[in-house]
N, C-alpha and C positions, 0 to 999 in steps of 0.2 A: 325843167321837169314840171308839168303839171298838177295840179293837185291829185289827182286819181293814182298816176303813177306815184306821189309820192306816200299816198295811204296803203300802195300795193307793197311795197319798201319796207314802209313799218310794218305792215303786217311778216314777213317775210324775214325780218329782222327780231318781229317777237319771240318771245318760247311757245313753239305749239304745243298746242291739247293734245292733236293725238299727229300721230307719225305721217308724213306725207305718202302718197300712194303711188307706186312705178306706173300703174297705167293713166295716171293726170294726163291731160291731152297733150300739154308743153312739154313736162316729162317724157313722155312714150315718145314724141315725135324726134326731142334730143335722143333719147337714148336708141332710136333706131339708125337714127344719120353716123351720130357717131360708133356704134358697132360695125355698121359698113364699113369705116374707118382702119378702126381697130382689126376686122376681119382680114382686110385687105393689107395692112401693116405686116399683121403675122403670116401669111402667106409668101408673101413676097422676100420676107425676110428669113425665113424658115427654109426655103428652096434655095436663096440664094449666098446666104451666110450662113445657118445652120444654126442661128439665134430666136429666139421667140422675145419680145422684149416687152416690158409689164409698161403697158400705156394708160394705168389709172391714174399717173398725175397725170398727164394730157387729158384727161376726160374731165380730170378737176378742174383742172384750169379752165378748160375752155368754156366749162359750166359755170366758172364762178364770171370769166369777160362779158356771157351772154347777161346772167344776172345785173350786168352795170348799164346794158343798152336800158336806158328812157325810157321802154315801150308799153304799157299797160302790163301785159299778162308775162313778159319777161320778167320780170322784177321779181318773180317768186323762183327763180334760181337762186336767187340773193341769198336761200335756207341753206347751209348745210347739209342739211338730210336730203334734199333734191341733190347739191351735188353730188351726195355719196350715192346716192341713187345709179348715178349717170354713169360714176366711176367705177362701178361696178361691174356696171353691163358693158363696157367700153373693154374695161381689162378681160373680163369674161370670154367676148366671143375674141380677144384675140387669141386667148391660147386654146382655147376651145378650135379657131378654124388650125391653128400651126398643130399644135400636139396634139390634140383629141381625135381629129378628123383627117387631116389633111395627111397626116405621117402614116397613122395606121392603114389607110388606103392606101399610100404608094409602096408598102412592101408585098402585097399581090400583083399591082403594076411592074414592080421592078425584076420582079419573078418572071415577068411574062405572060402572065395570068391577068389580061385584062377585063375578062370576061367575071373577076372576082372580085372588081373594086365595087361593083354597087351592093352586093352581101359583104364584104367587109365595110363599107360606110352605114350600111342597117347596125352591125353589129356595131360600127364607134358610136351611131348613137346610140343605144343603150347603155356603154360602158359611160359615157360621158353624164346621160341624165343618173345615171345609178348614182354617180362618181358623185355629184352635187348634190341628191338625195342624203347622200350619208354623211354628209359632210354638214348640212342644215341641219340634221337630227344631231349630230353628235359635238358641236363646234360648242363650248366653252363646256366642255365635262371634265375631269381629272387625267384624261388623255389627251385633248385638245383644248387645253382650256386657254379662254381669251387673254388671259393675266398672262401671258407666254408672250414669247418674242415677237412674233410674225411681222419681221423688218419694214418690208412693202405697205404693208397695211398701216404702222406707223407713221413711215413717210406722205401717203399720202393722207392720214388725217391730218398731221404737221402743215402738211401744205394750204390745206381745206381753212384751217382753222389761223392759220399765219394771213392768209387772204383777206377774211373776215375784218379779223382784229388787228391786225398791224402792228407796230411798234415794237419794241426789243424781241420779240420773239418774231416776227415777220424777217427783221435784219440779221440773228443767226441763224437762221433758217436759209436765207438769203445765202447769206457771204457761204454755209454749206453748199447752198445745191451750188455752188458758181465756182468753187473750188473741184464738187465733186463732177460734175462738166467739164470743166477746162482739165482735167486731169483723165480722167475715161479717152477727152480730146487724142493726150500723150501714151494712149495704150497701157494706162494704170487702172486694174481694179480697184475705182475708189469706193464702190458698192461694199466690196468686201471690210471695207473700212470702217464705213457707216456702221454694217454690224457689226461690228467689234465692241459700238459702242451701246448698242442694244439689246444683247443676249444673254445668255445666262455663261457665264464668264467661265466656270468648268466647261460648258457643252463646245463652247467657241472656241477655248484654246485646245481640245482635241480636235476642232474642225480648221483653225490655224495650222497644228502639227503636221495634221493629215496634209496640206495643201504644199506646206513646205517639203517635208518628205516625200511627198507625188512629184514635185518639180525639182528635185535636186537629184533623187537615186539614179537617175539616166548616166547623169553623170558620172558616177561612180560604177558604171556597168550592169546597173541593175532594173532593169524595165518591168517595171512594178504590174503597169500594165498589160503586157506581153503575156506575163507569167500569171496572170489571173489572182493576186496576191487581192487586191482592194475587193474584187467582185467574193473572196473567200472569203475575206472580214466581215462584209458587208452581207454573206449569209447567215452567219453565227449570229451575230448584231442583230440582225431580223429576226432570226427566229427565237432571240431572248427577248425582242421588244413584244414581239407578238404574247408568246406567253405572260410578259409582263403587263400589256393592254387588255389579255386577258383577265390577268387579275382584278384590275382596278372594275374591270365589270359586276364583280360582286356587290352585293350590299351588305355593309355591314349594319350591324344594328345599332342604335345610340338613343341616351336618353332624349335627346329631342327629335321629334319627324321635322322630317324637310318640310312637311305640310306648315306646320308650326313658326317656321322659323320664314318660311315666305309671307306669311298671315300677319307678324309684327313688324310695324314700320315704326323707325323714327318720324321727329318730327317736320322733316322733310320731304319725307313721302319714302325714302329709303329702307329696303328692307334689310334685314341682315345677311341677308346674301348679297347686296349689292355693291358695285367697287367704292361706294364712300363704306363701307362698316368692313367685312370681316373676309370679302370677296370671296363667297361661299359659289361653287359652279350651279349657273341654271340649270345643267342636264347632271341629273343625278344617277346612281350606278344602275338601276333598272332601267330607263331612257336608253343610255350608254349599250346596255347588253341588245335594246332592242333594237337600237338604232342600228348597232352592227349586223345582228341575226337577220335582218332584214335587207341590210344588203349585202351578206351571203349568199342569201337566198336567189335575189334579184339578180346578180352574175351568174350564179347557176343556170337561171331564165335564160338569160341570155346567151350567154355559150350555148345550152342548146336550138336557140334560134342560129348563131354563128353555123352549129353545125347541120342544121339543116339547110340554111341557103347555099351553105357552101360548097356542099356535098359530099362533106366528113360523113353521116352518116352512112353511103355509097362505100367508101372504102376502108372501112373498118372492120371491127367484128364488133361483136359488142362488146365485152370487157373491153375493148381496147374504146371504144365511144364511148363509155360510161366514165373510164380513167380521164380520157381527156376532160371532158365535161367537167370532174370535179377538179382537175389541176387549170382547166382555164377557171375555171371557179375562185379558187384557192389562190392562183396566181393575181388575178384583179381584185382584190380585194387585199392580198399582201402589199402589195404594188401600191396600191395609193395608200393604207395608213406609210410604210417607209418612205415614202415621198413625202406626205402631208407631214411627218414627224421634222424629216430633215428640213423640210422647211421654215417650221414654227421656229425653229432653234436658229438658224444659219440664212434664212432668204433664200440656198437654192435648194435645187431637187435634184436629185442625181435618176430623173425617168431612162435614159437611156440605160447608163449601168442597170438600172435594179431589170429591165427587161431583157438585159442582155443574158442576167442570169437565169431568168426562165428559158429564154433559149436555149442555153448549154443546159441545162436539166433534159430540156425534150429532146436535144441530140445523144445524150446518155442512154434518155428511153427510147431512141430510136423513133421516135415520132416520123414516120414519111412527109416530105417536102412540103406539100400543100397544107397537111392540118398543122405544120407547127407553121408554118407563113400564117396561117388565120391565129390560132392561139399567139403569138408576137402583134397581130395586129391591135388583136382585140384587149392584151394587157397593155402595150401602149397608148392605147385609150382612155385608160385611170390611171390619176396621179394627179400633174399638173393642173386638173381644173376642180380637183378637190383643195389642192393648194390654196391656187389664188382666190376663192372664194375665202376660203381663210384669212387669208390678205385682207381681202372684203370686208370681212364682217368684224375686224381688228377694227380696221378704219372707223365702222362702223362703230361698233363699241367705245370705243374714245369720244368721239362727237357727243354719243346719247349719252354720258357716265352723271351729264351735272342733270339730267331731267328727273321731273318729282310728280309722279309716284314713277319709280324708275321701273322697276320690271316690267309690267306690260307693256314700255314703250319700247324699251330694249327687245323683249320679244317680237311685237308688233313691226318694229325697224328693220329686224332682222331677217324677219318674214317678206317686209316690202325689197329691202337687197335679194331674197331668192329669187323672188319674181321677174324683176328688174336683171337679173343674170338669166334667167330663163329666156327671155325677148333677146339678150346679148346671143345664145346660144343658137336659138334660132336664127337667126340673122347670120348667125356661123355657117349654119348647113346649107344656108342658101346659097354665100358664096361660095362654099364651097363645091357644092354639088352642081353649078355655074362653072365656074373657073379651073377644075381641077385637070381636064383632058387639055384644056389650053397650055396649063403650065407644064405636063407632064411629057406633051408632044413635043416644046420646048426643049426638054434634056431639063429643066428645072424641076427636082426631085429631090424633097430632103435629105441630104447627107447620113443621118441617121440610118434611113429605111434602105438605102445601099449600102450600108455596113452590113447589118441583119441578115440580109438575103445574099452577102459576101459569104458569110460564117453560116449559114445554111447548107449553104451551094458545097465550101470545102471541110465543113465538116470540125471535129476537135482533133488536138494533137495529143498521142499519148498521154496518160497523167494529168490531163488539166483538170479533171473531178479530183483526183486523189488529193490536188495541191490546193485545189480551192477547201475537201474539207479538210484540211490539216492545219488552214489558215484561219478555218471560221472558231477554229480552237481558239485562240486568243482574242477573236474578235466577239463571242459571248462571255469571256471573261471581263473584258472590260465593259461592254453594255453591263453586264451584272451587277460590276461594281459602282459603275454611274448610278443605275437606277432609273426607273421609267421620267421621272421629272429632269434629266441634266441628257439622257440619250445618248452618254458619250461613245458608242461603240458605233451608232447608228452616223453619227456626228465624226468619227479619224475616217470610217471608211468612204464619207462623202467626202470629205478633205481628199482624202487618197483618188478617187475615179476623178473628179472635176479639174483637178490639180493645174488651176490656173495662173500661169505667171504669175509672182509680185506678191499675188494673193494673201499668201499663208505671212507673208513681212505685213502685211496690209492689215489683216487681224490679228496678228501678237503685238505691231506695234500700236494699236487703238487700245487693245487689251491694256495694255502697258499705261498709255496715257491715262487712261479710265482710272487707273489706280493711284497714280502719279497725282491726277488732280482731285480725288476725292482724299489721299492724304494730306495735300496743300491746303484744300480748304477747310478740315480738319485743324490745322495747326491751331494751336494755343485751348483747344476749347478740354475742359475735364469734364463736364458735367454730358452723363449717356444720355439725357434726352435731345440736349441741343447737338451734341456727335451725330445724334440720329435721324437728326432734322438737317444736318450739314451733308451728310451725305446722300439723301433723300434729293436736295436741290442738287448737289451734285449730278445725282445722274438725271434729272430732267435737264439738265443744262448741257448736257453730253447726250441726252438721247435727240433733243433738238439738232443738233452738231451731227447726229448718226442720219436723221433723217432726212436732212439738206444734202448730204453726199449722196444717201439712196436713190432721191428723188432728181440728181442731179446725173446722175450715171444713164438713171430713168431715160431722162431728156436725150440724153448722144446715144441711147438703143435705138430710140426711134428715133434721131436724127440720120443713120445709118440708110435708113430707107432711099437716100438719096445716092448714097453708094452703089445699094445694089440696083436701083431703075439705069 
């Protein structure tokens, strides 16, 4: 290595001043190759498995290998913040081309209605920029805040930072993801493992139960699914989170202003909002209310752009255009916080269930054929990339936590991941809007968006509203009881729809462990400060362990790809 590159090293290895930029020329050039990438991963796998698979440790990694080549101006991959940069946009546009885009168009294709895929792909893009709009405003507030699980995002800062720095925490990191790989290998949900070890231990053993109880009642003659039993919970569930989301939108009053309390640093530069002091939320309840009001609003836009390209306005009346309009409204924007919830809490999203239940709503309201195919398109479009950005900017926040003066760079960070997923997004629609009649003339159409237009086409069986609300009875009794921080209601019904073999053993036995080795490590000690500090490492020692499996499941999602070519 020369001298030049190895000043470029250090420099790159230093603590920056201020936050690196997504449009750097080496940056924007990785981060567009690898969003092709990623775009092209999630399509192919979307069509052909009915997986979308989270490629931001692949983005890390490959960001951190390039960082080691020799070469002048490489060398500043070598940052952290460039890779989380990369990994951002990389995981972005893959679920942005699989789920944002590429699904919600094939249920007008699947209909028959080809003539409606390019106003239904106007309207996924607006669902999708709205979807990451509200999610940037609103991501570390008392409803989405960064101190929360968001598994993904763990894992791949784990990764980022295991890279870096090497040594006992690189090797269980290591020996995780290699275990949680060669087990995914065997058709084991090791992912679900990994969170067992990273969540909020109430939200996850209702999201264990649920998983276990989705995968056994067959058995016992009882198809849970059939019977619309989980989609009933999971209305209840929603609409106590929602109320509950709305509460935390209030301000209450207190003797200090947030003003006050950002304006005093320690002397590290740390405010008392930051994760070294008292891990007080950047986005405060007026933020929160705006962020959201704002994209209420912005779906409303939208939907009525939906229905005039589509030509819902043509066959309506108007009360009945006006109805739509605010239930595709209402719908996209329900839609992605219950996704973005069950995510923070559990790593997945249950988008297909929660849109399935707007469907059977609009077959109640008798919505005709075409406008509820665009309303299913268009609330399929929010969710999953309000998630993963979540994902994101987890990742993100972990990386930034030791820099000093930490808030503006945290915000400034977080701001360059928007961006940096914005070029991921874009790069989505190109493929997509490229490759979409290719794969669709295939018979390659995801599975999802032929379900949809199944259950369109024949319609509800007797009783299935009456049973789902009689079901959603219990299912806001128990969200009530969790409370907006644990989501347990939002969390058994996601258990119940995904109810993935193995799964629900997968997270009660991690659970299990989780407690098992923080009272091991425990033994012998009286004194509550060092109990407090012993269980502290504990679960860093177990969330490393959580995050090697995550990132390890990661790796044989996208190894899959090879499957389906």
């Amino acid at each position: 290595m020369n001298t030049n590159t190895q000043a470029t090293a250090a420099a790159a290895d230093a603590p920056p001043r201020s936050h690196p930029r997504a449009f750097e020329p080496v940056t924007l050039v990785l981060t567009i190759v690898l969003s092709v990438l990623g775009a092209l991963i999630g399509i192919v796998l979307i069509t052909t498995l009915g997986v979308s698979p989270n490629t931001a440790v692949i983005g890390a990694l490959v960001a951190m290998l390039i960082g080691r080549i020799p070469v002048g101006v490489l060398a500043r991959m070598r940052s952290q913040h460039r890779q989380n940069l990369v990994q951002s946009a990389i995981s972005g546009s893959t679920f942005a081309a699989a789920n944002s885009l590429l699904t919600p168009i094939a249920v007008p294709f699947a209909l028959g209605r080809n003539d409606l895929v390019w106003p239904m792909l106007g309207g996924a893009v607006i669902g999708l920029a709205v979807d990451s709009w509200v999610l940037f405003r609103v991501f570390d507030s008392k409803l989405l805040p960064a101190t929360g699980s968001w598994p993904a995002g763990i894992a791949a800062a784990e990764t980022i930072k295991a890279g870096d720095t090497g040594g006992r925490k690189a090797a269980v990191l290591g020996v995780g993801a290699l275990v949680g790989f060669v087990g995914a290998l065997f058709k084991l949900p090791t992912s679900a493992a990994g969170v067992g070890f990273l969540g909020n231990i109430w939200a996850l053993a209702m999201f264990g139960i649920g998983l276990t109880v989705g995968q056994y009642a067959p058995d016992f003659g009882f198809d849970l699914g059939a019977r619309h039993v989980p989609h009933g919970l999971m209305i209840g569930a929603g609409l106590v989170a929602l109320v509950q989301a709305l509460l935390l939108m209030r301000t209450r009053k207190s003797g200090t202003d947030a003003a006050d309390r950002t304006d005093r640093t320690d002397e590290a530069g740390h405010g008392p909002d930051a994760p070294a002091a008292d891990g007080s939320p950047t986005v405060q309840a007026p933020q929160l209310r705006r962020g959201l009001l704002e994209g209420m609003g912005l779906f409303l836009c939208g939907a009525i752009v939906v229905a005039i390209a589509g030509g819902v306005v043509g066959g309506l009346s108007l009360p009945a255009l006006v109805g739509w309009v605010l239930l595709a409204g209402v719908a996209a924007i329900v839609h992605q916080l219950i996704v973005g919830l069950a995510a923070m809490h559990s790593g997945w999203f249950p988008a297909f269930a929660v849109t399935l239940i707007f469907l059977i709503i609009g077959l109640v309201l008798h919505i005709p054929t075409v406008p509820l195919a665009l309303l299913v398109g268009y609330t399929a479009s929010t969710g999953p990339a309000f998630a993963d950005l979540g994902y994101d900017f987890k990742a993100g926040w972990l990386l930034r936590r030791d820099a000093a003066p930490w808030r503006p760079f945290e915000l400034e960070g977080r701001r360059q991941q928007y961006l940096a997923q914005l070029v991921g997004f874009g790069v989505a629609l190109v493929v997509v809007a490229v490759a979409w009649k290719t794969f669709f003339s295939d018979g390659k159409v995801p599975p999802v968006a032929e379900v949809y237009v199944t259950t369109i086409k024949t319609g509800l069986e007797p009783g299935t509203m009456t049973t789902m609300l009689l079901w959603a009875i219990p299912g806001a009794l128990v969200q009530l009881l969790g409370g907006p921080s644990r989501q347990m209601g939002v969390l058994l019904a996601t258990g119940l729809l995904v109810a993935t073999p193995q799964a629900g053993w997968m997270v009660l036995g991690a659970l299990l462990v989780r407690q098992l080795y923080t009272l091991w490590r425990r033994r012998g000690i009286a004194d509550p400060a060092a109990r407090k500090e012993s269980d502290e490492q504990a679960e860093n020692d177990l969330s490393l362990v959580g995050a090697g499996l995550v990132a390890g499941s990661s790796l044989n999602d996208v190894g899959q790809l090879t499957k389906a070519l």
